[in-house]
PyMOL Python script that loads the backbone (N, CA, C, O; Angstrom):
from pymol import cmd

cmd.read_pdbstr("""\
ATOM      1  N   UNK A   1      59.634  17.611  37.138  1.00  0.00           N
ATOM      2  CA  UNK A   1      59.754  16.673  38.238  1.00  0.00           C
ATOM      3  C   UNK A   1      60.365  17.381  39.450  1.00  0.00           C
ATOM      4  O   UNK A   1      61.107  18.363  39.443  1.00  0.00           O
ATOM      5  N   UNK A   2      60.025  16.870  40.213  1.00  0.00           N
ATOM      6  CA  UNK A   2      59.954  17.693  41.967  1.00  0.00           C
ATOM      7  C   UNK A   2      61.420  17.073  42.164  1.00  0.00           C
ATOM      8  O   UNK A   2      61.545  15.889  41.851  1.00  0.00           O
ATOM      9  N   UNK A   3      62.727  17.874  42.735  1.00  0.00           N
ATOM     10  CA  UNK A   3      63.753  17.658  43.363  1.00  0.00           C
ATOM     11  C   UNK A   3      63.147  17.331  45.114  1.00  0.00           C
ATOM     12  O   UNK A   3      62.274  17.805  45.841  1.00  0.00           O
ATOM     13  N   UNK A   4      64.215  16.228  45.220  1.00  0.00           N
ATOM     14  CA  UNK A   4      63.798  15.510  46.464  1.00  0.00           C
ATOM     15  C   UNK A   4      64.133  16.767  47.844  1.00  0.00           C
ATOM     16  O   UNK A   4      63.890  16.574  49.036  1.00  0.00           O
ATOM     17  N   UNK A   5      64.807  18.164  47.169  1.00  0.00           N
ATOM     18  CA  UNK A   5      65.459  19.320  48.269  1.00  0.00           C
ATOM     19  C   UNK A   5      63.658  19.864  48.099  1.00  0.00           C
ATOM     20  O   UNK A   5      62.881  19.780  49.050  1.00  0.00           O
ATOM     21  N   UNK A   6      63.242  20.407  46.720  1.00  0.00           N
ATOM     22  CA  UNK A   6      61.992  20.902  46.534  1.00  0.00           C
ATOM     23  C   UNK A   6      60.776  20.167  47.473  1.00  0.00           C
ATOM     24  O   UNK A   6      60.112  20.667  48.380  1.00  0.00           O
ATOM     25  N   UNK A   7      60.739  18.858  46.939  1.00  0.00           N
ATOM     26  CA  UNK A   7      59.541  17.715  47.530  1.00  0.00           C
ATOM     27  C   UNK A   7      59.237  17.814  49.289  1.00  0.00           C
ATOM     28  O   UNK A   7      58.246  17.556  49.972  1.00  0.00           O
ATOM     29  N   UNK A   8      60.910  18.429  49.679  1.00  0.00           N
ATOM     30  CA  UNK A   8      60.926  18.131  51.289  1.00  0.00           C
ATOM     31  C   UNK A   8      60.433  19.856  51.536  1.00  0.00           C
ATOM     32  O   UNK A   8      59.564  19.992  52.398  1.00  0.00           O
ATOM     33  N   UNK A   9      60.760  20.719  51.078  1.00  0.00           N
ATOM     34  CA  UNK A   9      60.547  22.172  51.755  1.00  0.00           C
ATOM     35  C   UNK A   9      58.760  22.200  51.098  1.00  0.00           C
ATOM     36  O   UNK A   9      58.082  23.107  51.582  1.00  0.00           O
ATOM     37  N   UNK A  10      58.220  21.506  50.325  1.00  0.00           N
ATOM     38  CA  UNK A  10      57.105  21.297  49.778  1.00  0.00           C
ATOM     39  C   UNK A  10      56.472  20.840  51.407  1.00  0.00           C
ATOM     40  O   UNK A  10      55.861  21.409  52.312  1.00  0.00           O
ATOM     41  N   UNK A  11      56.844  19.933  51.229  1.00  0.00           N
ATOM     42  CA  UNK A  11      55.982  19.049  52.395  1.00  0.00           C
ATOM     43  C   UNK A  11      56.029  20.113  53.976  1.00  0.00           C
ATOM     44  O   UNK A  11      55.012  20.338  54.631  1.00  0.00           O
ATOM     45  N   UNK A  12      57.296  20.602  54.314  1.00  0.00           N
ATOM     46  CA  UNK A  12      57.394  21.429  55.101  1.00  0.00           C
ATOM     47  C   UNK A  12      56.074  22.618  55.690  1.00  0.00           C
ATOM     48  O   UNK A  12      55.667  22.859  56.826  1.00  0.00           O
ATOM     49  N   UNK A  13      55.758  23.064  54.595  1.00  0.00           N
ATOM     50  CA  UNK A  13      55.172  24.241  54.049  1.00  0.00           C
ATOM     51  C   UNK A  13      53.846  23.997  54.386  1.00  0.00           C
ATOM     52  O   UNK A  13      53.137  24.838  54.940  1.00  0.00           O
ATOM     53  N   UNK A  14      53.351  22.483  53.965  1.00  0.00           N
ATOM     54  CA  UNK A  14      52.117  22.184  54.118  1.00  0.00           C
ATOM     55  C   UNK A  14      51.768  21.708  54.937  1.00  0.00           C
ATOM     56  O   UNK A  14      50.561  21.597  55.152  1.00  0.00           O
ATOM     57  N   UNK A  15      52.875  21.142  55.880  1.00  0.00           N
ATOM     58  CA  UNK A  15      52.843  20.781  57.794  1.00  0.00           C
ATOM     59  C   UNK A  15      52.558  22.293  58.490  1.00  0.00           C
ATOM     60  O   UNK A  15      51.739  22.380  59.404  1.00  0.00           O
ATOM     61  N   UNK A  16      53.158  23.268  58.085  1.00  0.00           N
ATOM     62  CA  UNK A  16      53.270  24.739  59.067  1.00  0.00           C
ATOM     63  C   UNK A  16      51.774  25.131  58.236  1.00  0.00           C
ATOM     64  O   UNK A  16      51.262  25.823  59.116  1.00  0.00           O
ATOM     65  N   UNK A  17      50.899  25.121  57.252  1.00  0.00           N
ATOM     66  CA  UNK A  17      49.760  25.380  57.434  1.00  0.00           C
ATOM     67  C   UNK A  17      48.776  24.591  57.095  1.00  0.00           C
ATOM     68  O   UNK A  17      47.913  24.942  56.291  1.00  0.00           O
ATOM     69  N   UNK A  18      48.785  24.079  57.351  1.00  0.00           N
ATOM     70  CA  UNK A  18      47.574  22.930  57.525  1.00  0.00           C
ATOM     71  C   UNK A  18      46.824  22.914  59.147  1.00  0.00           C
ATOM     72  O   UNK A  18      47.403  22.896  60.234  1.00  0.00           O
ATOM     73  N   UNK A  19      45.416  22.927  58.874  1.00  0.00           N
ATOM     74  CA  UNK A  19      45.175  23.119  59.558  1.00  0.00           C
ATOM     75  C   UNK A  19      43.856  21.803  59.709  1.00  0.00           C
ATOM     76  O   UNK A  19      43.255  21.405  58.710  1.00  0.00           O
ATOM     77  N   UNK A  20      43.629  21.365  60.847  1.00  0.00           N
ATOM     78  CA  UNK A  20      42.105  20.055  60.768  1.00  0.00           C
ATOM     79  C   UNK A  20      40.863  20.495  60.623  1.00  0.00           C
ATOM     80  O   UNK A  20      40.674  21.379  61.458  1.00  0.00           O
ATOM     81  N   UNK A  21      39.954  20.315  59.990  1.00  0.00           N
ATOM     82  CA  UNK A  21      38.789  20.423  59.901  1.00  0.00           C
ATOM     83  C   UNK A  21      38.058  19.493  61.212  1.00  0.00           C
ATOM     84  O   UNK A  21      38.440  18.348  61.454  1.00  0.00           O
ATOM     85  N   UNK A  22      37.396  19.905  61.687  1.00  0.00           N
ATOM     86  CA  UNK A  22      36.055  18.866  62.315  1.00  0.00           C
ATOM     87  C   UNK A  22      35.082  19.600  62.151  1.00  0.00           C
ATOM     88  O   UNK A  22      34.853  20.799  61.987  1.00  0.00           O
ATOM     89  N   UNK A  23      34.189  18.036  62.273  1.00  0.00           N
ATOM     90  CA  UNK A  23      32.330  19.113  62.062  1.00  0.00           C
ATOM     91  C   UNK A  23      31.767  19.309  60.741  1.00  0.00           C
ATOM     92  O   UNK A  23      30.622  19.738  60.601  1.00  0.00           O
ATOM     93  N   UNK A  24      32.495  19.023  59.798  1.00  0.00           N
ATOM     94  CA  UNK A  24      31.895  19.918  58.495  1.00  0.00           C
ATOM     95  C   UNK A  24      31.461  18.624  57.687  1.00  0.00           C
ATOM     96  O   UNK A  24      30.540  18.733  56.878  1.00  0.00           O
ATOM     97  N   UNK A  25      32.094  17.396  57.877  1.00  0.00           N
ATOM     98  CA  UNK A  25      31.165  16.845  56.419  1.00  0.00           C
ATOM     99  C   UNK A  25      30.340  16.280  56.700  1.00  0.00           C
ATOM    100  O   UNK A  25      29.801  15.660  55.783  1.00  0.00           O
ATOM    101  N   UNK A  26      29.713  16.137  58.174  1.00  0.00           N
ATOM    102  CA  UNK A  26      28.089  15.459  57.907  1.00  0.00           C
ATOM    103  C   UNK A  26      26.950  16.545  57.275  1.00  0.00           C
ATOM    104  O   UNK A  26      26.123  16.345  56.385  1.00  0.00           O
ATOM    105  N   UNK A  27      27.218  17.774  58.070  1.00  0.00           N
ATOM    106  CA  UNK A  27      26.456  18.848  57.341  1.00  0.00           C
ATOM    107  C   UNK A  27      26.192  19.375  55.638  1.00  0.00           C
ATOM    108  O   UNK A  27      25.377  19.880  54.868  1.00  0.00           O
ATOM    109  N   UNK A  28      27.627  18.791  55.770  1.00  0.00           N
ATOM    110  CA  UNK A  28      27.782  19.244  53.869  1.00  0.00           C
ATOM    111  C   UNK A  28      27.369  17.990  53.100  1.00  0.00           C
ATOM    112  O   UNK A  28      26.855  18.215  52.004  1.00  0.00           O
ATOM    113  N   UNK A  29      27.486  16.809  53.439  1.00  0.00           N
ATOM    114  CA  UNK A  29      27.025  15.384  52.919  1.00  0.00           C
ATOM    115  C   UNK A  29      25.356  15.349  52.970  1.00  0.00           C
ATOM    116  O   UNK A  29      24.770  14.784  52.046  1.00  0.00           O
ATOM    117  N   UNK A  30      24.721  15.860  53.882  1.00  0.00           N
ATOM    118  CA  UNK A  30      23.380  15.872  53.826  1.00  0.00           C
ATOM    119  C   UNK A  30      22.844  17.047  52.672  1.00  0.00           C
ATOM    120  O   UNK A  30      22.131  16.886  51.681  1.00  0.00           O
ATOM    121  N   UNK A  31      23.285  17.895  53.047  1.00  0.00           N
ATOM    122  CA  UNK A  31      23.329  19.396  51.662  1.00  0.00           C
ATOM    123  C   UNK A  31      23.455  18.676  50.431  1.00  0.00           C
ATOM    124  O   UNK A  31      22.535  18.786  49.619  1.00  0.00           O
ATOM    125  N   UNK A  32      24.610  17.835  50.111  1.00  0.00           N
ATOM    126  CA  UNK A  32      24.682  17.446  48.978  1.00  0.00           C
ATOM    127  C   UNK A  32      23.582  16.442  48.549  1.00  0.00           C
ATOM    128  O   UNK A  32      23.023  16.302  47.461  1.00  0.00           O
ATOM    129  N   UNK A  33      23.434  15.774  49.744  1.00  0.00           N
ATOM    130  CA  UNK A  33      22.321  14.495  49.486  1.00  0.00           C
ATOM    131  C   UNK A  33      21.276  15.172  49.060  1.00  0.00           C
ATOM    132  O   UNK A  33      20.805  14.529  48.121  1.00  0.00           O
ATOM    133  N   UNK A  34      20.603  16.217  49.267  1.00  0.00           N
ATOM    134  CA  UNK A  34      19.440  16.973  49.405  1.00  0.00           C
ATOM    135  C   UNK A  34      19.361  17.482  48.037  1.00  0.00           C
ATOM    136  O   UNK A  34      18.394  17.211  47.324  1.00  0.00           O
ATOM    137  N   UNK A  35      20.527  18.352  47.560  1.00  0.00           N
ATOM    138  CA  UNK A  35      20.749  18.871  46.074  1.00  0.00           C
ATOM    139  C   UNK A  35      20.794  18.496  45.031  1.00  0.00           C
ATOM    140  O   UNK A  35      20.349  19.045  44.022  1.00  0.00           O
ATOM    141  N   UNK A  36      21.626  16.983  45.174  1.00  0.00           N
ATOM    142  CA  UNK A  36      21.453  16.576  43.654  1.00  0.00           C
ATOM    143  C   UNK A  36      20.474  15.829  43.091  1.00  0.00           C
ATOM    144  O   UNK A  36      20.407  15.692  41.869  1.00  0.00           O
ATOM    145  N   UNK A  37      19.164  14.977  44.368  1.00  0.00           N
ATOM    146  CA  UNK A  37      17.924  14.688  43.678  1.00  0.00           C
ATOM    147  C   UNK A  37      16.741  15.864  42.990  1.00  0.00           C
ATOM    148  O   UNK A  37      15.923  15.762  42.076  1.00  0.00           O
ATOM    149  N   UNK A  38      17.106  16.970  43.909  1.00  0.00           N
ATOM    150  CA  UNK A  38      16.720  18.401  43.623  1.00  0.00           C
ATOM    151  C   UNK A  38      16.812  18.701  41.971  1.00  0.00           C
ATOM    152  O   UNK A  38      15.952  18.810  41.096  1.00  0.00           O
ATOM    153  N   UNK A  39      18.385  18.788  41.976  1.00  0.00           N
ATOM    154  CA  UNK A  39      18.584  19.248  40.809  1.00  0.00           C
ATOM    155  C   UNK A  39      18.061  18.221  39.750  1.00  0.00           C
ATOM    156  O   UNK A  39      17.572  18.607  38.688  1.00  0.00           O
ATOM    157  N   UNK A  40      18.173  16.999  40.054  1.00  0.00           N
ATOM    158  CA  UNK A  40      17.735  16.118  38.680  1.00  0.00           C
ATOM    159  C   UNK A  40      16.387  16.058  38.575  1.00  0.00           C
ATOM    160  O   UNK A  40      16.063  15.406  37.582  1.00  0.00           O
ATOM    161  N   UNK A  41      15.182  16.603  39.391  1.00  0.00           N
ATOM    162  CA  UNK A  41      14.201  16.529  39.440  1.00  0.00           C
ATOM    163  C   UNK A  41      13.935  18.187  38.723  1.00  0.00           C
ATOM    164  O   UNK A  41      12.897  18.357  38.084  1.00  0.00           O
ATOM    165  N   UNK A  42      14.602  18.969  38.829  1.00  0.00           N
ATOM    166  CA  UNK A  42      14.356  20.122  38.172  1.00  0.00           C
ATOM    167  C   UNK A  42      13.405  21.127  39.229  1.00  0.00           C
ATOM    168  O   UNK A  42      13.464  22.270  38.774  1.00  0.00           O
ATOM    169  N   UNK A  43      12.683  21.095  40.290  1.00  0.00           N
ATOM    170  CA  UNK A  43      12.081  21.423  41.266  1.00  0.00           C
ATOM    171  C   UNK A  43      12.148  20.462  42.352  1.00  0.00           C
ATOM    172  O   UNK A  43      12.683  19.355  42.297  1.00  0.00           O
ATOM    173  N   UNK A  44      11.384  21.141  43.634  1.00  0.00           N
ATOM    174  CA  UNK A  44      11.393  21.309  44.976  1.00  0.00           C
ATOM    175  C   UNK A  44      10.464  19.454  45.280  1.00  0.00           C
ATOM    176  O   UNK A  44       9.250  19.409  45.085  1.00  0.00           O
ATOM    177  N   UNK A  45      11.069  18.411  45.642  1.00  0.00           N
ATOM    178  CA  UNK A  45      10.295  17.087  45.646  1.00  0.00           C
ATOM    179  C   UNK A  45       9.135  17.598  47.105  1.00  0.00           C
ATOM    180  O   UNK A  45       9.170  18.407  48.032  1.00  0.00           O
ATOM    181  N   UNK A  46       8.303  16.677  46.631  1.00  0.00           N
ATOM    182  CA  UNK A  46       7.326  16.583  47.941  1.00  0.00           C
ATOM    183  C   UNK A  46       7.386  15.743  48.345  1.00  0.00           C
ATOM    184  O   UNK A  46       6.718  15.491  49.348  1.00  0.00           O
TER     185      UNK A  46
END
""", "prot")
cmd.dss("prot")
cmd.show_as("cartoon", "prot")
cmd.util.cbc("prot")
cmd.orient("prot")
Protein backbone atom coordinates (compact mmCIF):
# COMPACT_ATOMS: atom_id res chain seq x y z
CA UNK A 1 0.00 0.00 0.00
CA UNK A 2 1.14 3.48 -1.25
CA UNK A 3 2.19 5.93 1.80
CA UNK A 4 0.23 9.13 1.41
CA UNK A 5 4.40 10.90 1.40
CA UNK A 6 4.92 8.05 -1.62
CA UNK A 7 1.21 8.64 -3.38
CA UNK A 8 2.10 12.56 -3.40
CA UNK A 9 5.90 12.44 -4.91
CA UNK A 10 4.06 9.65 -7.22
CA UNK A 11 1.66 12.05 -8.50
CA UNK A 12 4.42 14.77 -8.66
CA UNK A 13 6.48 12.80 -11.07
CA UNK A 14 3.67 12.19 -13.37
CA UNK A 15 2.63 16.05 -13.51
CA UNK A 16 6.58 16.94 -14.51
CA UNK A 17 6.19 14.28 -17.37
CA UNK A 18 3.24 14.00 -18.79
CA UNK A 19 2.82 15.20 -21.67
CA UNK A 20 -0.93 15.79 -24.09
CA UNK A 21 -1.51 13.95 -26.95
CA UNK A 22 -3.68 15.61 -29.82
CA UNK A 23 -4.47 14.24 -33.21
CA UNK A 24 -3.92 10.64 -32.69
CA UNK A 25 -7.14 8.80 -31.93
CA UNK A 26 -9.27 9.46 -34.87
CA UNK A 27 -6.47 8.06 -37.04
CA UNK A 28 -5.83 5.11 -34.83
CA UNK A 29 -9.78 4.42 -34.25
CA UNK A 30 -10.28 4.15 -38.00
CA UNK A 31 -6.97 1.69 -38.25
CA UNK A 32 -8.55 -0.24 -35.68
CA UNK A 33 -12.02 -0.12 -37.26
CA UNK A 34 -10.43 -1.33 -40.49
CA UNK A 35 -8.34 -4.32 -38.72
CA UNK A 36 -10.43 -6.15 -36.74
CA UNK A 37 -13.21 -6.95 -39.50
CA UNK A 38 -9.97 -7.78 -41.52
CA UNK A 39 -8.73 -10.00 -39.14
CA UNK A 40 -12.03 -11.91 -38.46
CA UNK A 41 -12.58 -12.28 -42.04
CA UNK A 42 -9.12 -13.84 -42.40
CA UNK A 43 -8.40 -11.73 -45.79
CA UNK A 44 -8.59 -8.39 -47.55
CA UNK A 45 -12.93 -7.61 -47.71
CA UNK A 46 -14.16 -6.25 -51.02
Amino acid sequence: MLTPELMDAYCKRLEQERIPATGCTEPIAIAYAAAVPRDMLGEIPE
